[in-house]
DSSP file (Angstrom, degrees, kcal/mol; ACC not computed):
  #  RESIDUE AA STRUCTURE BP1 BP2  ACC     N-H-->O    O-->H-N    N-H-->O    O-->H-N    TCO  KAPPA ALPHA  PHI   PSI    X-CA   Y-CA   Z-CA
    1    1 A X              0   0    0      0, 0.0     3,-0.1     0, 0.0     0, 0.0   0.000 360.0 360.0 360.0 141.2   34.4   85.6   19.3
    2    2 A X        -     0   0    0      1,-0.1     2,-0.7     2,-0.0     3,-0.1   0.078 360.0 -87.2 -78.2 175.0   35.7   89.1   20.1
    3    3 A X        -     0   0    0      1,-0.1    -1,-0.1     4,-0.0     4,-0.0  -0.837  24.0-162.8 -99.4 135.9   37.6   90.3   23.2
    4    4 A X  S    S+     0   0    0     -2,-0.7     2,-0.3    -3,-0.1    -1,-0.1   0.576  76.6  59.6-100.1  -0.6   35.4   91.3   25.9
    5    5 A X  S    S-     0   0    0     -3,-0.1     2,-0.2     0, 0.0     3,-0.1  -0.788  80.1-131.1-101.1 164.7   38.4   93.3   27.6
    6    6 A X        -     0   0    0     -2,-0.3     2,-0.1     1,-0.2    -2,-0.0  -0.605  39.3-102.3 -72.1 166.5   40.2   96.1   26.0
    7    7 A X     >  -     0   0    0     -2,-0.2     4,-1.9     1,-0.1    -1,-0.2  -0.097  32.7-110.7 -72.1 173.8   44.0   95.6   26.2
    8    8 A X  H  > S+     0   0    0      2,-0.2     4,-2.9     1,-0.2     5,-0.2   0.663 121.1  51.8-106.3 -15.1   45.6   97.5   28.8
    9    9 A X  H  > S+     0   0    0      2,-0.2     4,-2.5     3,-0.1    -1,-0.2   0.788 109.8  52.6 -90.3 -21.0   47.5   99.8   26.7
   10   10 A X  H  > S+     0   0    0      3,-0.1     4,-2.7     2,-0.1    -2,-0.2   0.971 119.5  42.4 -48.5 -64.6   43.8  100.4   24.8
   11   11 A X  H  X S+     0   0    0     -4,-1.9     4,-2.9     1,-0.3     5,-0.3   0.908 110.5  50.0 -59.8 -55.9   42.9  101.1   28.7
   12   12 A X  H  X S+     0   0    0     -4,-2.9     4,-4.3     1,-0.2    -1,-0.3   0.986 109.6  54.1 -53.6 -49.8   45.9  103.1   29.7
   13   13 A X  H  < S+     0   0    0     -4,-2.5    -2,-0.3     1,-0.2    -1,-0.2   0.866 109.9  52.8 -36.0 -49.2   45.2  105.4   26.4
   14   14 A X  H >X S+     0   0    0     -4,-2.7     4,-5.5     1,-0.2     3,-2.0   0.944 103.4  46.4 -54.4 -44.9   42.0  105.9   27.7
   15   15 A X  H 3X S+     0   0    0     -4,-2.9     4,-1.1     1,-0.4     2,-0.7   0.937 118.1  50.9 -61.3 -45.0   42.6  107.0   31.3
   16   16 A X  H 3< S+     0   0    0     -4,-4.3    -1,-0.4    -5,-0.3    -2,-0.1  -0.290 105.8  50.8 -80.0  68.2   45.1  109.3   29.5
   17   17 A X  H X4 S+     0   0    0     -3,-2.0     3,-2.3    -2,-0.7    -2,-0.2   0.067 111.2  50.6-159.1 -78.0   42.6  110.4   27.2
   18   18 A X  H >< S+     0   0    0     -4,-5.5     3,-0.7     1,-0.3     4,-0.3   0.789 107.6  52.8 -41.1 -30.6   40.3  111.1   30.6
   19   19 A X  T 3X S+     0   0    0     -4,-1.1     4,-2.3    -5,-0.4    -1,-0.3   0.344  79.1  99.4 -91.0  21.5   43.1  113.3   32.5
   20   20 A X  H <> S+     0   0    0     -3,-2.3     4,-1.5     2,-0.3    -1,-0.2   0.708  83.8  42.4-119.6 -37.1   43.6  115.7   29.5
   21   21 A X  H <4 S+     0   0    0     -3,-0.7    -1,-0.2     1,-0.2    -2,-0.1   0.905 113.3  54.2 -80.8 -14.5   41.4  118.7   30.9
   22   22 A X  H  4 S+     0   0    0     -4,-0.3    -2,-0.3     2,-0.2    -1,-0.2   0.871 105.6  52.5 -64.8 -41.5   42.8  117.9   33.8
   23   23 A X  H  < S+     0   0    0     -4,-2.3     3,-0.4     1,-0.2    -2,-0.2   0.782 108.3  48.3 -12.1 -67.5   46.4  118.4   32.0
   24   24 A X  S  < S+     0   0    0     -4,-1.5    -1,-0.2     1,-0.2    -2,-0.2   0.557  99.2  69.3 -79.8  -6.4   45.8  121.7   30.7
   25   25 A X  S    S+     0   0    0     -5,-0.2     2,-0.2     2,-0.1    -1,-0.2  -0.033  92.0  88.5-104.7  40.8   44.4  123.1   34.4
   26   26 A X  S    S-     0   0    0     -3,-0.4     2,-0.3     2,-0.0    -3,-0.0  -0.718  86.6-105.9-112.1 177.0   48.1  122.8   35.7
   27   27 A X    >>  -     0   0    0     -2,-0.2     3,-2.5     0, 0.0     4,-1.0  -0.897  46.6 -94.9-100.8 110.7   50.9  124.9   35.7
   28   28 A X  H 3> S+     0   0    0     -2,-0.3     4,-3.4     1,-0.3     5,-0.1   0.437 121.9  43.7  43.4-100.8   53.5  124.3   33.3
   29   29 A X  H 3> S+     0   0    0      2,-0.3     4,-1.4     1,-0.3    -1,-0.3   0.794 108.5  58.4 -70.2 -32.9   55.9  122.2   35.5
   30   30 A X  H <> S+     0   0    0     -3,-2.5     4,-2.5     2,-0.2    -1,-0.3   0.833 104.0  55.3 -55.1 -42.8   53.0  120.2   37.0
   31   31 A X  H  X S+     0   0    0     -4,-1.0     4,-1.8     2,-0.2    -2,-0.3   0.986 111.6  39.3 -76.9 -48.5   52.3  119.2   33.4
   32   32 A X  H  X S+     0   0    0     -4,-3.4     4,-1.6     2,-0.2    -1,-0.2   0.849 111.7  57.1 -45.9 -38.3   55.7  117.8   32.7
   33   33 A X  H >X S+     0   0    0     -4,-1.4     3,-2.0     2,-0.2     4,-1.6   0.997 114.8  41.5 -61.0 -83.1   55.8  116.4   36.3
   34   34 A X  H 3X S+     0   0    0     -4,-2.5     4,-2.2     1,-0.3    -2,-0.2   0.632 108.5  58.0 -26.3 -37.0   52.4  114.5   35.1
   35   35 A X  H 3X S+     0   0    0     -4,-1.8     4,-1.0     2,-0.2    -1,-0.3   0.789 108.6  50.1 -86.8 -25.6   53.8  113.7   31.6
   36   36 A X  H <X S+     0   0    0     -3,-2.0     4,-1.3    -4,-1.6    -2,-0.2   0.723 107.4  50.8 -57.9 -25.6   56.6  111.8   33.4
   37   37 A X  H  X S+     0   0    0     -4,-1.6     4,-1.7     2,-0.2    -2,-0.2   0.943 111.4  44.1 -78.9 -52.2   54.5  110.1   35.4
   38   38 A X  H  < S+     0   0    0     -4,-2.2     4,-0.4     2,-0.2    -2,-0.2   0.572 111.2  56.2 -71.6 -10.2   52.4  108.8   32.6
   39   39 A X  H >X S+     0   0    0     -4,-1.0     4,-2.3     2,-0.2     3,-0.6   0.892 106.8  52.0 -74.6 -43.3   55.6  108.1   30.6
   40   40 A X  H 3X S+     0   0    0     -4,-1.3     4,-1.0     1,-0.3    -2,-0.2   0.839 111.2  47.5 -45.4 -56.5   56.6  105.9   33.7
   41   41 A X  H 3< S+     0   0    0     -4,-1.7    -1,-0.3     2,-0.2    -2,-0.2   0.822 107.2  52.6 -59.8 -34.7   53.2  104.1   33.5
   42   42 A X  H <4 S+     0   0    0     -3,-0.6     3,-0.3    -4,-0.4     4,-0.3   0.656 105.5  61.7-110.8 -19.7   53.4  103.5   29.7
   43   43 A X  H  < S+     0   0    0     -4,-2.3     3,-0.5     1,-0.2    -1,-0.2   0.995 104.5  44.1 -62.1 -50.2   56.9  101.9   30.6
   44   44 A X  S >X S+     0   0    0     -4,-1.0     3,-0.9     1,-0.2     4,-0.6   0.204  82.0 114.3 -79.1  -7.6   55.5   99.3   32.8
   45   45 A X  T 34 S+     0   0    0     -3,-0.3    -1,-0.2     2,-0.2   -37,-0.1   0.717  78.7  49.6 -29.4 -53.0   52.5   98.4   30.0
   46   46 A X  T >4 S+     0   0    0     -3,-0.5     3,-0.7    -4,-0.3    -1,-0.2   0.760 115.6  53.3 -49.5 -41.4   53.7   94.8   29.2
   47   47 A X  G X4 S+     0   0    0     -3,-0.9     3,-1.1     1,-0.3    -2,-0.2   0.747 101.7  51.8 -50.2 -53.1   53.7   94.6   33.2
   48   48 A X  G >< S+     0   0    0     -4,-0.6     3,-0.9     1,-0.2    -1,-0.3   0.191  84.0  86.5-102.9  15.7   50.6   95.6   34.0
   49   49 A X  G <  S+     0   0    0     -3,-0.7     3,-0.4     1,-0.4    -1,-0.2   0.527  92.4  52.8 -90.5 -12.8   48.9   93.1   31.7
   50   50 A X  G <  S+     0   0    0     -3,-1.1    -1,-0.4     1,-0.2    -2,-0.2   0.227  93.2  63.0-105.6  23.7   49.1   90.7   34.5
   51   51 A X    X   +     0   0    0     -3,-0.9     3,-1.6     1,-0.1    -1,-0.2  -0.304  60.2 144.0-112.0  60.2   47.7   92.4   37.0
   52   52 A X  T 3   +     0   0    0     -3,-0.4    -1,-0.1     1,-0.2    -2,-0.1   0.754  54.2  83.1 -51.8 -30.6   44.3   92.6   35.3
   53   53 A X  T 3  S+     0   0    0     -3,-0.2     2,-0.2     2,-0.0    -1,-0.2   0.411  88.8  64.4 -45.5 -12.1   42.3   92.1   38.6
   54   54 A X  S <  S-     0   0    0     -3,-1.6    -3,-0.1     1,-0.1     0, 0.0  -0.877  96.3 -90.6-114.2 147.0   42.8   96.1   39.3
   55   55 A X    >>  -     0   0    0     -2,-0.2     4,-2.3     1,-0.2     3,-0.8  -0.026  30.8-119.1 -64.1 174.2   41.6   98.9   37.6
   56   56 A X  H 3> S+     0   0    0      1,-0.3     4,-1.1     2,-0.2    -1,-0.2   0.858 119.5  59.2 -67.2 -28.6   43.6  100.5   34.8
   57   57 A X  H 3> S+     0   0    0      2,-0.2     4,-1.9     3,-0.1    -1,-0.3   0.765 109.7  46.3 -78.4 -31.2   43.7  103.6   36.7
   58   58 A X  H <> S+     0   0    0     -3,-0.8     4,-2.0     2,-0.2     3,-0.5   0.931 110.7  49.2 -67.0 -60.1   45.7  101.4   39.8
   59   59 A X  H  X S+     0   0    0     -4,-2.3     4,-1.7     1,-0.3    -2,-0.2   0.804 110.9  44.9 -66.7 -22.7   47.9   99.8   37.9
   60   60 A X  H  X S+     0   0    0     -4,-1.1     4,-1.2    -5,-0.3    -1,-0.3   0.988 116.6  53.9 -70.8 -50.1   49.1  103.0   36.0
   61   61 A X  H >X S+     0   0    0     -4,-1.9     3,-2.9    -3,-0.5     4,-2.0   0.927 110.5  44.2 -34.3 -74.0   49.1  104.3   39.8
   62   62 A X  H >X S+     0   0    0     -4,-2.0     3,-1.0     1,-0.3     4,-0.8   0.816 113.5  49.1 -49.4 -66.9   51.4  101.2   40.9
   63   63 A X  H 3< S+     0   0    0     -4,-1.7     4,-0.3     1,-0.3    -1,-0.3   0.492 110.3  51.8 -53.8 -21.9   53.9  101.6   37.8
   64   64 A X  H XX S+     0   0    0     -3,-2.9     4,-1.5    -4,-1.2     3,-0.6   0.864 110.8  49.9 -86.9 -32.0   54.1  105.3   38.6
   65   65 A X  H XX S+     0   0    0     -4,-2.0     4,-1.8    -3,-1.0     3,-1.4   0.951 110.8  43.6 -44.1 -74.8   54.9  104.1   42.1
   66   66 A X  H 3X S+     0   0    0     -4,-0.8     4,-1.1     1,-0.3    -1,-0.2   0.640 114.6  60.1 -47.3 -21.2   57.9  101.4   41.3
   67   67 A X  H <> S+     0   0    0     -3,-0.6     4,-3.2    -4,-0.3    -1,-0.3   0.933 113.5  27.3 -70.7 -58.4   58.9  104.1   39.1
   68   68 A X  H <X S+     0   0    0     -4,-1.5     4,-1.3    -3,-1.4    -2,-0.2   0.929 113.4  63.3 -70.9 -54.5   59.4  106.7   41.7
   69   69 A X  H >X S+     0   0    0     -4,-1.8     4,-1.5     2,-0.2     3,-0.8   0.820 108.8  41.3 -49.4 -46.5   60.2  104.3   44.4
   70   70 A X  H 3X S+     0   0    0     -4,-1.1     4,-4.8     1,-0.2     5,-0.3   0.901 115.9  55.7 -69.3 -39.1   63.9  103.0   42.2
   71   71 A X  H 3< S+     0   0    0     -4,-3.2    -2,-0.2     2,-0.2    -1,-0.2   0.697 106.0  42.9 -73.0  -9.4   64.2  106.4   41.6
   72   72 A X  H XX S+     0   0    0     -4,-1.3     4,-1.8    -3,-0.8     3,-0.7   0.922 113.8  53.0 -48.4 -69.2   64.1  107.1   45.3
   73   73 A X  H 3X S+     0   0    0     -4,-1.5     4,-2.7     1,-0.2    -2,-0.2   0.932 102.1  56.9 -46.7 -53.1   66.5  104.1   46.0
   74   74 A X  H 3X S+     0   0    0     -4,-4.8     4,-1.6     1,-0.2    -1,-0.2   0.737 112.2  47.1 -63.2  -2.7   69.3  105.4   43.4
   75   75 A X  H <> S+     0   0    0     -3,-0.7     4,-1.8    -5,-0.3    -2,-0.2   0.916 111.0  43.9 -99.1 -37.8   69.3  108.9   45.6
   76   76 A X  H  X S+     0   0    0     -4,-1.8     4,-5.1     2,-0.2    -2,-0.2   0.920 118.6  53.1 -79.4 -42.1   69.5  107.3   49.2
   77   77 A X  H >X S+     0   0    0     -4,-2.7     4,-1.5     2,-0.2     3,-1.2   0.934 113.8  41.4 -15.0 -87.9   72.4  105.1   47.1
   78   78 A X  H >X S+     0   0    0     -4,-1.6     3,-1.8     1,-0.2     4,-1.0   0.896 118.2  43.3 -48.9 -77.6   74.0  108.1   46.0
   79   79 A X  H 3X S+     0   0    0     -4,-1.8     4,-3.2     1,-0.2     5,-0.2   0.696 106.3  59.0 -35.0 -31.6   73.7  109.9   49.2
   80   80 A X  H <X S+     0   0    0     -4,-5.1     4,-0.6    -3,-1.2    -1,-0.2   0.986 116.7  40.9 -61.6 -41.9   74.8  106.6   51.4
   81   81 A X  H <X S+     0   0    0     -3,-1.8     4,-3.1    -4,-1.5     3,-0.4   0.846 106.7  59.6 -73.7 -27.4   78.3  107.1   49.0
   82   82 A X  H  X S+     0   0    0     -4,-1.0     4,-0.9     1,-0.2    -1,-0.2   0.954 112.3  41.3 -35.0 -58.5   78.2  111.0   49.4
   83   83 A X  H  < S+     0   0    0     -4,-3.2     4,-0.3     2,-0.2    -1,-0.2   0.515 112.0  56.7 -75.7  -7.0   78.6  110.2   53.6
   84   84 A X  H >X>S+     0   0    0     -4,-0.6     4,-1.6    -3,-0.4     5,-0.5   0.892 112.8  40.4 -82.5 -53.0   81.2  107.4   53.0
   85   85 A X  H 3<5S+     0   0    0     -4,-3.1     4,-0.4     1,-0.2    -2,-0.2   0.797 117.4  43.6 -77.0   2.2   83.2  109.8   51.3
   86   86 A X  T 3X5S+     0   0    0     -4,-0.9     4,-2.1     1,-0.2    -1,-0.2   0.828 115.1  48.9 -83.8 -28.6   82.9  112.6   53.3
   87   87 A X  T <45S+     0   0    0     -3,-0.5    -1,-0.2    -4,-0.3    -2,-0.2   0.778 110.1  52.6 -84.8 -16.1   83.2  110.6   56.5
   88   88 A X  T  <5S+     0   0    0     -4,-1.6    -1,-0.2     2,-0.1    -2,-0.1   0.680 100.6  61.0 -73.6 -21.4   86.4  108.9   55.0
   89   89 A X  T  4<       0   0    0     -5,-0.5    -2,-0.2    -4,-0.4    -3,-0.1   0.987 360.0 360.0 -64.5 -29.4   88.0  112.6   54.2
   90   90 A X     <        0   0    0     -4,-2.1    -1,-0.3     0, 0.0    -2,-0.1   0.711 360.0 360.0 -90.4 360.0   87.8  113.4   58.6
């Protein structure tokens, strides 16, 4: 008997398959911004194999979220040490 899902990196390929004219109708930097985002998703692939209950198109969504979201936390990080040392210097 055959698999009656695709795998989720089959899945993810598609859905980047599907954005691609949407790809070329950016600007440059938008497309890089995008190609990070879907690199960010294709990190999280192993990840997303459990949350099969959502479409492929969420779960790349969530994994670019947790992505952005740690990279949020390591700036508010940096910034909380910016204000220690500045607030140590007065």
């Amino acid at each position: 008997m055959g698999r009656t899902l695709p795998s989720i990196t089959q899945s993810f390929l598609q859905e980047q398959a599907s954005l691609a004219r949407f790809r070329r109708a950016l600007r440059r930097e938008d497309q890089r911004a995008l190609d990070d985002l879907l690199a960010s998703a294709r990190h999280h692939l192993a990840a997303s194999a459990y949350a099969s209950h959502l479409l492929p198109f969420e779960v790349m969504l969530l994994a670019m979220l947790v992505e952005e979201h740690k990279h949020v936390l390591r700036l508010r990080g940096e910034m909380d040490a910016l204000r220690t040392q500045l607030s140590s210097r007065d």
